[in-house]
KELUMKE-462159 format. One record per atom (N, C-alpha, C): z, x, y. Coordinates in steps of 0.2 Angstrom, whole numbers, plus 5000, padded with zeros to 4 digits. Layout:
# residues N
ZXY
...
***
This chain:
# residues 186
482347645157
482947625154
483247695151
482747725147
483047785143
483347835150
482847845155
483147895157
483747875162
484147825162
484547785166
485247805160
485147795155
485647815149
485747885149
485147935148
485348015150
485648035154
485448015162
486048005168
486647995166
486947925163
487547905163
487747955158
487547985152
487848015148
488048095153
487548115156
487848195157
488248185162
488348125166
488948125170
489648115169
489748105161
490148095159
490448165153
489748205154
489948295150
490548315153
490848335151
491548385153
491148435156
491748445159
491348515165
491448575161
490948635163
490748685159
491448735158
491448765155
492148825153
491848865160
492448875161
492548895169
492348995166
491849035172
491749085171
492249145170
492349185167
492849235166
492849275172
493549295174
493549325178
493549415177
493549435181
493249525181
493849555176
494549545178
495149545173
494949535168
495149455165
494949445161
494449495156
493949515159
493449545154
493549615156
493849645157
494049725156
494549705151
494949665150
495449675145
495149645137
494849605138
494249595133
494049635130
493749685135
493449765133
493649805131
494549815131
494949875130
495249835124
495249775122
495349745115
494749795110
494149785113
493549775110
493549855108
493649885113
493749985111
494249995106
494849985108
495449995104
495449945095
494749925094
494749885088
494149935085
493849965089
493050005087
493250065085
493850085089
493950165091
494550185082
494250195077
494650195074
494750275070
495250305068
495250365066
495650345057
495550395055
495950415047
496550445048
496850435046
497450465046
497950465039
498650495038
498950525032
499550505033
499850475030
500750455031
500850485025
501450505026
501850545020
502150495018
502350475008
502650435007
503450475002
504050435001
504250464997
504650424991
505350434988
505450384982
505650414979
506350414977
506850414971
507050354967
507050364961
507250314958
507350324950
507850264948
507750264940
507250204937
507050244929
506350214927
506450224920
506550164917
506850184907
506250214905
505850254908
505550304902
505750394904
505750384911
505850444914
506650464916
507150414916
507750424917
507650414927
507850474930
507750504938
507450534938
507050524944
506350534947
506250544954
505850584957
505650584964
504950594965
504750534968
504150544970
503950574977
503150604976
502850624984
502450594983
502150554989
501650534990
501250534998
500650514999
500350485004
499950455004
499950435010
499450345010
498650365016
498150355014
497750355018
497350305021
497450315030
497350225032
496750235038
496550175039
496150205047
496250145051
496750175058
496850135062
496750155069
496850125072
496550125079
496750185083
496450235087
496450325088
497350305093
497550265097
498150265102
498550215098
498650215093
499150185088
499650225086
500450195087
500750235087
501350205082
501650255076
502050215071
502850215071
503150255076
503450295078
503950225078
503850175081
504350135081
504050055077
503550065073
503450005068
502750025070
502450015063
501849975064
501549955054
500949915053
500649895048
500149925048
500249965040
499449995037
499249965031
498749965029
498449945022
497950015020
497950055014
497650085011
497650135003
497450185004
497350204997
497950234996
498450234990
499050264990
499050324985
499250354986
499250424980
499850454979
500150454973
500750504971
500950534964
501350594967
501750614960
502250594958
502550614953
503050604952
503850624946
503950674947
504150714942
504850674941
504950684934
505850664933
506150694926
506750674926
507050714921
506650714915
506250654912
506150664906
505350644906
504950674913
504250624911
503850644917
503250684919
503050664925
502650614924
502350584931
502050504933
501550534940
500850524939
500450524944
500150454943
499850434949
499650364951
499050364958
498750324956
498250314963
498150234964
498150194969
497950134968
498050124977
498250054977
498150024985
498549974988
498749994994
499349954995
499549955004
499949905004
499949895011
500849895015
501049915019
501649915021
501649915029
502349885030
502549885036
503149915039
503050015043
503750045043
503650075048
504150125049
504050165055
504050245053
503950275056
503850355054
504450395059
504850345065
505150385070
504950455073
505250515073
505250555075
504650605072
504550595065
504350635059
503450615061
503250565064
502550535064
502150545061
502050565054
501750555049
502050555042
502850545043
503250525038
503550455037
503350405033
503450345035
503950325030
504550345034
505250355030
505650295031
505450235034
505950185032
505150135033
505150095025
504850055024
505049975023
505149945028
505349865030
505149835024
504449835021
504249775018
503549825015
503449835008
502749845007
502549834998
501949854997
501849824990
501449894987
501149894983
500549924980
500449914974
499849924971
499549924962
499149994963
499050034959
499050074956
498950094950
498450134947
498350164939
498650224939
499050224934
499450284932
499350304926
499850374926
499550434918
500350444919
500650434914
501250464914
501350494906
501850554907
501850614902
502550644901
502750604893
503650594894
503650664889
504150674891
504550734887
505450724885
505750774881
506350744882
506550694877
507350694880
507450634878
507550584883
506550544882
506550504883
506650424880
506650384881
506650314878
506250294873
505650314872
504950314870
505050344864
504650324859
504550364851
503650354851
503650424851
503950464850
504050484856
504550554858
504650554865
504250574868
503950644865
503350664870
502550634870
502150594876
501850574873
501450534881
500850544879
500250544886
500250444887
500350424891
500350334893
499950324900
499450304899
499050264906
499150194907
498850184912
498950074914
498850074922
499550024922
499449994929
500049994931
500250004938
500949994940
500949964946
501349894947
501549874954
502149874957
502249874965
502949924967
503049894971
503449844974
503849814981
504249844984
504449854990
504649874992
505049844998
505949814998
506049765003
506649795006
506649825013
507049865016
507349935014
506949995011
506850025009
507150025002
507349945000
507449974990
506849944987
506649984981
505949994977
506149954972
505749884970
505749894962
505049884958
504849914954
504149934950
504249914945
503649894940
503449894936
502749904932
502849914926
502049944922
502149914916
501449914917
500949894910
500549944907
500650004902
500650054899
500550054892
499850124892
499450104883
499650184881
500050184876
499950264873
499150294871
499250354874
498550384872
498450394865
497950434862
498150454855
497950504857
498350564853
498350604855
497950694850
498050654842
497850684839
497850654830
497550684824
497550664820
498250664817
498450634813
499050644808
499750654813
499850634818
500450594822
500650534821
501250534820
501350454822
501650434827
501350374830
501450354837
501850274835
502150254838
502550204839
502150144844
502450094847
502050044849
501350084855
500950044854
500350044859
500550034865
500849984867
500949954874
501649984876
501850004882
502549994885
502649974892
503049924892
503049894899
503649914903
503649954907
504049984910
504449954916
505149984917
505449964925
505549994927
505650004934
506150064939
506450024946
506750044948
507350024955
507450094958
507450094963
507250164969
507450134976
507350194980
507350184986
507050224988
506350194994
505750214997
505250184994
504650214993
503850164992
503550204989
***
């Protein structure tokens, strides 16, 4: 009887996933290299903007990413990696290192990714105001954190920033400064 029930049952298994054909598995394969095959690469970033401690500003930066060696950004594509920049302005430089992901093109430039559709980062920054900036005192060493969106190339940022100390017999005004800026680029 048992084995008269095993019977009934595999007659009723679903027939087996049908064998890949030879197509099929070449294109399989060339997924499988172009996902393997990956290289390092450099986009240039860049950025003008206003920022209440620095007034105007223009950043340089670059992004370092690793993607697949026959990727081409020329007409759109999506990176995620380490982002690096400076940042000089009227009353303050700003350098920054953190991480971040965007989706743009480089067009002709292909390693300039000069129109940024949609991107983000977070990054630790040192910023170094002079001037007359907004800060008391003006001149004065600030580190933290900064996040930066970016939505059809306009930028808006922000930071969370700790004045350093810088020496004995100074006086320094608030600890904390939270920063904004509005720009266009990333």
């Amino acid at each position: 009887m048992g084995l008269l029930s095993l019977q009934a049952h595999a007659g009723n298994a679903p027939p087996s996933a049908t064998p890949q054909t030879a197509e099929q598995s070449r294109a399989l394969e060339r997924v499988r290299e172009e996902l393997t095959d990956l290289e390092t690469r450099w986009y240039g970033l860049m950025r003008i903007r206003w920022q209440d401690t620095q007034m105007f500003s223009a950043g340089l930066g670059a992004m370092r990413v690793k993607q697949p060696r026959n990727s081409n950004c020329s007409i759109g594509c999506a990176i995620q990696g380490w982002h690096f920049e400076v940042e000089p302005g009227l009353y303050g430089i700003q350098a920054g290192v953190g991480w971040g992901k965007l989706i743009g093109e480089t067009g002709r430039t292909r390693r300039l990714m000069h129109t940024v559709h949609f991107g983000w980062n977070v990054r630790g920054v040192v910023l170094r105001t002079w001037g007359d900036s907004s800060l008391y005192p003006q001149a004065q060493t600030l580190a933290g954190i900064e996040a930066s969106v970016s939505i059809i190339r306009l930028n808006i940022s922000a930071g969370l920033l700790r004045s350093l100390y810088s020496g004995p017999g100074e006086e320094y005004g608030d600890d904390w400064v939270v920063t904004a800026g509005f720009g266009w680029g990333f």
